[in-house]
N, C-alpha and C positions, 0 to 999 in steps of 0.2 A: 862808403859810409857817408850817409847824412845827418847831420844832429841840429840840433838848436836849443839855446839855452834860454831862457825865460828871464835870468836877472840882470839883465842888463837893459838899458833904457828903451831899444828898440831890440826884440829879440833877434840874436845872431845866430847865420845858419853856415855851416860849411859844410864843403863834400869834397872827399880826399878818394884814394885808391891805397889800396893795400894789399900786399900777398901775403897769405894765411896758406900756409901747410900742416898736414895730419901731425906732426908735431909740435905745432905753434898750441893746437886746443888745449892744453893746460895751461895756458897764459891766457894773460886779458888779449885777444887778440884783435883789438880794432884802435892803437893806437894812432893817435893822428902822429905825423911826423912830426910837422910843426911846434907841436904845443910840447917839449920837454917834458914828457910824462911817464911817470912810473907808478905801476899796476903790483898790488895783491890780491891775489885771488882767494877766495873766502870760503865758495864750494862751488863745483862745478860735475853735471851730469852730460848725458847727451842729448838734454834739452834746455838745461835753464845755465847759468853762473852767475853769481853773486860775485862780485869785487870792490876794492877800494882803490881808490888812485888820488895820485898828485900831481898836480901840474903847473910848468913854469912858463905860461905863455908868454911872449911877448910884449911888454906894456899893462898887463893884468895883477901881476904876483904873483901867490901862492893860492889857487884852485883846487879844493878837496872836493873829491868824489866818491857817491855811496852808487853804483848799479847794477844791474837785473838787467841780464839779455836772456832770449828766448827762441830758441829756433822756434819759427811758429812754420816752418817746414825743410826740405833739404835746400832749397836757395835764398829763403831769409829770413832774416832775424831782426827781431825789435828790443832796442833798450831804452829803460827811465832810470831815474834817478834823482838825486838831488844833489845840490854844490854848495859851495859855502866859499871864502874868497876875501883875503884881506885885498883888497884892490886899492890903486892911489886915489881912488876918492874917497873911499872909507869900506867898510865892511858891507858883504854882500851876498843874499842868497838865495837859491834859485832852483828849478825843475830844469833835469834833461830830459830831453827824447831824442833817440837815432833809430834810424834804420839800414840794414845791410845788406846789399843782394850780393848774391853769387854770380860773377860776368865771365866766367871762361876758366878753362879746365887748366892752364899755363898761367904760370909767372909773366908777364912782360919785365924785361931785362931793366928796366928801368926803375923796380922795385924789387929786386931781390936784396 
């Protein structure tokens, strides 16, 4: 997964790994580890999901998310959205975009 966010001074991009199993698809499944984050799912097909989340990054606060992923085929997927974010410099808000491919048919042991 790669993302970047818009509301921040110089947009921020990161890229994590993740393992996603056939039972992970009814959750938000492209949490970053990192950011202390908890997902509702709002509706979800075998092409689009809609979700809400919240998150506790690092140094940031409290980070609300509105997003829209998209399998735009079977190895990847695109998401937008928008954030909002009491940050310790003041209130703040901004556009996501991520991207996700699919890299290998196995878990590495290191993300289960």
């Amino acid at each position: 997964m790669t993302s970047s966010v818009s509301a921040l001074p110089a947009p921020s991009t990161s890229t994590y790994k993740s393992c996603i199993r056939k039972e992970d698809l009814g959750q938000y499944p492209f949490t970053d580890p990192d950011a202390n984050c908890t997902w509702k799912v709002l509706s979800s097909t075998g092409k689009e999901m809609q979700a809400n989340g919240t998150c506790m990054p690092e140094g940031l606060g409290k980070v609300e998310f509105k997003m829209h992923l998209v399998a735009v085929n079977s190895e990847n997927i695109r998401g937008t959205g928008q954030l909002s974010a009491a940050g310790p410099v003041g209130p703040m808000s901004g556009s996501y975009t991520g991207t996700a491919k699919w890299i290998g048919v196995s878990c590495p042991a290191d993300l289960r």
